[in-house]
Z-matrix of the N, CA and C atoms (Angstrom, degrees):
N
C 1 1.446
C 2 1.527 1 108.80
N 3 1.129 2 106.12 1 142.31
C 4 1.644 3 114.32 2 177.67
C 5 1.341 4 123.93 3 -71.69
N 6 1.188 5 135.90 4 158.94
C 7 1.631 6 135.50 5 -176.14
C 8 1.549 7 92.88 6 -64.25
N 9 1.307 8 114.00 7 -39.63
C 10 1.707 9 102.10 8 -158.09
C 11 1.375 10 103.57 9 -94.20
N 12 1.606 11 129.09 10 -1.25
C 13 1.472 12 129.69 11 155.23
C 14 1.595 13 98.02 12 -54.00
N 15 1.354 14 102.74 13 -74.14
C 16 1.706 15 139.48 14 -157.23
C 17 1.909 16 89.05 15 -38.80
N 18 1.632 17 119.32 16 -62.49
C 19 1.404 18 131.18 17 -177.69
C 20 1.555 19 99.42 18 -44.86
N 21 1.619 20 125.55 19 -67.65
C 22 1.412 21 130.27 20 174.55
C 23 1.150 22 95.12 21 -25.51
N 24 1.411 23 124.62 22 -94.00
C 25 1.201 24 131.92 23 -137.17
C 26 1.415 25 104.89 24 -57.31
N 27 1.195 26 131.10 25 -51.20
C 28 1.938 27 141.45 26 -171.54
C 29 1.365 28 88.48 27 -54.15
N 30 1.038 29 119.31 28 -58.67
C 31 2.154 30 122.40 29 -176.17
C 32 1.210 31 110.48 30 -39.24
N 33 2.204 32 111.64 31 -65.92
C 34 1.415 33 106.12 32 -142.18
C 35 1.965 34 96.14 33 -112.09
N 36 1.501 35 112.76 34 -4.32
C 37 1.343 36 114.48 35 167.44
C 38 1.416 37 139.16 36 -97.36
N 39 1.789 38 87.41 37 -38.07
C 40 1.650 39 94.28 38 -179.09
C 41 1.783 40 92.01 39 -104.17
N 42 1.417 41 128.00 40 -7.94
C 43 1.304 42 114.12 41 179.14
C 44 1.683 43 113.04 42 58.55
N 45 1.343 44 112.20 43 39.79
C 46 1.546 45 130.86 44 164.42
C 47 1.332 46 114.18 45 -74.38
N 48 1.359 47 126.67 46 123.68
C 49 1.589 48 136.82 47 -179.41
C 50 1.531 49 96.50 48 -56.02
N 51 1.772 50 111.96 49 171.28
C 52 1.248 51 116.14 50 178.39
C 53 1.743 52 116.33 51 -69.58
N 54 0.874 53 100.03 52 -34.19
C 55 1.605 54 117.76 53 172.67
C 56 1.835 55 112.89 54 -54.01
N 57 1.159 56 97.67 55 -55.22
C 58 1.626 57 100.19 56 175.81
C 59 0.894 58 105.62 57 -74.82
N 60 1.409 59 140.01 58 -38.95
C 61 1.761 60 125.70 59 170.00
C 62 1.278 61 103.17 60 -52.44
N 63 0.710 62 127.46 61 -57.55
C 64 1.935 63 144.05 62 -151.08
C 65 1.506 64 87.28 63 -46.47
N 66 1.290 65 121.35 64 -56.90
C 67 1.692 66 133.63 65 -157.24
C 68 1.531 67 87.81 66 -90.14
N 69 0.901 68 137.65 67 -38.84
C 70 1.237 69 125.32 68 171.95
C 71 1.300 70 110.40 69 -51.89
N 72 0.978 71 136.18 70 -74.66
C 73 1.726 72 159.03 71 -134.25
C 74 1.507 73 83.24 72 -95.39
N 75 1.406 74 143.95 73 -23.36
C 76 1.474 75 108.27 74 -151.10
C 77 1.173 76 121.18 75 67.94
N 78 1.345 77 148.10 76 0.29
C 79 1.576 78 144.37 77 166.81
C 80 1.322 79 101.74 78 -104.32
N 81 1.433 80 103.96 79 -177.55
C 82 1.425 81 113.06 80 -170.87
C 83 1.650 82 110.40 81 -101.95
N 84 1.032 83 112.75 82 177.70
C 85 1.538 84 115.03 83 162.21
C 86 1.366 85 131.82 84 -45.20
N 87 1.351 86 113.54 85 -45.10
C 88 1.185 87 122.19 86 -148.82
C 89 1.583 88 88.24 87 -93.82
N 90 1.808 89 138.80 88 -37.15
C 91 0.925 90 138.70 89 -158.80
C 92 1.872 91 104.88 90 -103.17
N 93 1.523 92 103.79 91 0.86
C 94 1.606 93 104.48 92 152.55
C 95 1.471 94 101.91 93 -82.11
N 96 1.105 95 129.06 94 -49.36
C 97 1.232 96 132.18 95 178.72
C 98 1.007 97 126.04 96 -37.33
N 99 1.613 98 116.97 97 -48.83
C 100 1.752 99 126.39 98 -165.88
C 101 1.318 100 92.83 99 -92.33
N 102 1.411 101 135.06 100 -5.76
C 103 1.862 102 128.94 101 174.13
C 104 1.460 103 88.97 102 -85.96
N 105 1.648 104 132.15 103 -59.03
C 106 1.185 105 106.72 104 -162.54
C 107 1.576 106 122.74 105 -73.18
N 108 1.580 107 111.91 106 -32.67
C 109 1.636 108 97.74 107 150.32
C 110 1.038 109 134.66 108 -27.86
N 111 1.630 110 122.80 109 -77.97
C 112 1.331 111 129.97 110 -176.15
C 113 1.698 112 102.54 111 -54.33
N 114 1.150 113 125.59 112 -33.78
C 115 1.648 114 101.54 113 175.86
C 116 0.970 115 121.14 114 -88.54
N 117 1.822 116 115.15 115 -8.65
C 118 1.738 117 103.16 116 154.83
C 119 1.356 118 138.37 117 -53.17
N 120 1.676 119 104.21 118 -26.78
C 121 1.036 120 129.42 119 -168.82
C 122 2.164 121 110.61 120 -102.13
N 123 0.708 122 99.06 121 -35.34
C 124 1.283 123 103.76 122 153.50
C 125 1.219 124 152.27 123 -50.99
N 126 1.399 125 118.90 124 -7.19
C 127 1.819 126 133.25 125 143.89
C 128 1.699 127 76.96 126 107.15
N 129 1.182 128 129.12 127 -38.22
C 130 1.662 129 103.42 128 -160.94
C 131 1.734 130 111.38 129 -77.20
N 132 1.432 131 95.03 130 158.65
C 133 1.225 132 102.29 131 174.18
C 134 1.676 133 120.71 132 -122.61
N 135 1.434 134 96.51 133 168.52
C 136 1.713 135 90.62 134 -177.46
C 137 1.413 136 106.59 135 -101.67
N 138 1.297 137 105.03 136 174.17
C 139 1.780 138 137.52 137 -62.52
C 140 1.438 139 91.81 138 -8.20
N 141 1.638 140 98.74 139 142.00
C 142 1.794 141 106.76 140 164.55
C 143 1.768 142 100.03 141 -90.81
N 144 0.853 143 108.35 142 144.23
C 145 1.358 144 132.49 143 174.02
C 146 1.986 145 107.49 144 -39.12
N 147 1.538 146 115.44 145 142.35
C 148 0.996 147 111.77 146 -164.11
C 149 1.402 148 121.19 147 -63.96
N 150 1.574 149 110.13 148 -17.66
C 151 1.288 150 134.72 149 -156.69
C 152 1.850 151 108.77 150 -108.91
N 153 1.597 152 102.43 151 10.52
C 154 1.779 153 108.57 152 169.50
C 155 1.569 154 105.09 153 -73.91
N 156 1.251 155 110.73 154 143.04
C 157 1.463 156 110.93 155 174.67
C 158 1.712 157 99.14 156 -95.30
N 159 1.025 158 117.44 157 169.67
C 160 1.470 159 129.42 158 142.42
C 161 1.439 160 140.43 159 -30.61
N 162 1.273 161 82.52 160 -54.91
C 163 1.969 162 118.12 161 160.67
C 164 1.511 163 105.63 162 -70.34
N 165 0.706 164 131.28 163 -51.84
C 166 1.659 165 124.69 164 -179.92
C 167 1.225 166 107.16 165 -83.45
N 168 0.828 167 129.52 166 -63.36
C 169 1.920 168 114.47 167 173.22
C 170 1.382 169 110.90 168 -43.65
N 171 1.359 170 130.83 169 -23.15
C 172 1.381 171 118.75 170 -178.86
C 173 1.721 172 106.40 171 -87.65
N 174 1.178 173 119.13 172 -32.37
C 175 1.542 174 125.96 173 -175.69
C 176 1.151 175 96.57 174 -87.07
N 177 1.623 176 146.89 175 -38.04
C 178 1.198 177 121.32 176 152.98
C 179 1.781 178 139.27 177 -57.47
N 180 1.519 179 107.89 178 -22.46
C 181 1.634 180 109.28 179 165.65
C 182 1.600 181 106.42 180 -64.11
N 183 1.631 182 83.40 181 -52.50
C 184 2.067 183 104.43 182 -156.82
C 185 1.738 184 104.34 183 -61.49
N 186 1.617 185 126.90 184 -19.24
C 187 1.291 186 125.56 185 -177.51
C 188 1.627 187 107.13 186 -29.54
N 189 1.578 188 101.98 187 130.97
C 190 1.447 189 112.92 188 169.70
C 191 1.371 190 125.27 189 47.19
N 192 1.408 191 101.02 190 28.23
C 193 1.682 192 121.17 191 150.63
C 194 1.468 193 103.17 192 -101.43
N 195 1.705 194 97.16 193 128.16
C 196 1.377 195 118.47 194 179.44
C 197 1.250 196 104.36 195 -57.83
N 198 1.544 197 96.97 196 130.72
C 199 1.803 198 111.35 197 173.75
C 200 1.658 199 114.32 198 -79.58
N 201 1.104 200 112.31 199 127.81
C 202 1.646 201 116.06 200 -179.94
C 203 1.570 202 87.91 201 -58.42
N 204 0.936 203 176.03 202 -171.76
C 205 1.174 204 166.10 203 117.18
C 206 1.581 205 112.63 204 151.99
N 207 1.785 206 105.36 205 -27.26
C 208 1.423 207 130.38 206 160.21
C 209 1.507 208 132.57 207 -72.82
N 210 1.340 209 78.64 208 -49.38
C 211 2.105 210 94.16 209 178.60
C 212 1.467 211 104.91 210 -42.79
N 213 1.440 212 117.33 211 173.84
C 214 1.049 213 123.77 212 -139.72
C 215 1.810 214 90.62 213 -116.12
N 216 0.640 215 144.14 214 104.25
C 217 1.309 216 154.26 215 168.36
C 218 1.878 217 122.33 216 -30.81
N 219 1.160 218 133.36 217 105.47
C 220 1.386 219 116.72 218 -169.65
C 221 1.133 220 104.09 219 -63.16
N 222 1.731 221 123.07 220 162.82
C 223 1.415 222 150.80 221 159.64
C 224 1.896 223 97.53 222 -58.18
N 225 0.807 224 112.17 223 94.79
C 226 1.529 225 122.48 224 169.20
C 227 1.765 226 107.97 225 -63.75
N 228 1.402 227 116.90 226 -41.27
C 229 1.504 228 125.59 227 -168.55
C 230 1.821 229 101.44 228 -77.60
N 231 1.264 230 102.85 229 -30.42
C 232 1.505 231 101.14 230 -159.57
C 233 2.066 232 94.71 231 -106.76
N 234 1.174 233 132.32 232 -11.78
C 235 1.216 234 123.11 233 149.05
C 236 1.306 235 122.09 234 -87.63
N 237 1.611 236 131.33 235 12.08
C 238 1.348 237 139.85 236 149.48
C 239 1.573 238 96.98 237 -79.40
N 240 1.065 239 119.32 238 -52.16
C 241 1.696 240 100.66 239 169.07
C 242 1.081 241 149.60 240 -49.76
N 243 0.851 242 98.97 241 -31.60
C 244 1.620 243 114.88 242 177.15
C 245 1.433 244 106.59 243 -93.60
C-alpha cells in the first residue's frame, strides 16, 4: 500500500490528526497536509474504489505538479570548466 493510501486511510477511517499521521507515515506535517489538499481537490472520493491503482491515485493527487523530469538539466562540460 502506498503512503498516500496509508495517509487516506489514518485521515478518513481512523480519523488521526495530521501529527499522528505524520509519525505514523514517516513524513512530516506539512506533506500529510499537501496529500490531503491535493485529494480534496482532486474529484476522488473516499473509500477509493476497489479498482484505483497506486499509479492513479498518485497522478490524480500529483496532477500538474511539475515533473523533475522537466527541469532543465545543468551543462556538466561547462561546470568542469569552471
Amino acid at each position: 500500500m502506498s503512503k498516500i493510501k496509508d495517509i487516506l486511510r489514518l485521515r478518513f477511517d481512523a480519523g488521526l490528526s495530521l501529527r499522528d499521521i505524520s509519525k505514523c507515515c514517516s513524513v512530516g506535517p506539512a506533506t500529510v497536509s499537501e496529500i490531503l489538499s491535493r485529494f480534496s481537490t482532486s474529484g476522488l472520493s473516499w473509500p477509493l474504489p476497489d479498482e484505483t491503482s497506486d499509479t492513479e491515485l498518485e497522478k490524480a493527487v500529483y496532477k500538474g505538479k511539475n515533473s523533475s523530469r522537466l527541469k532543465r538539466q545543468p551543462d556538466i562540460a561547462l561546470m568542469h570548466q569552471e
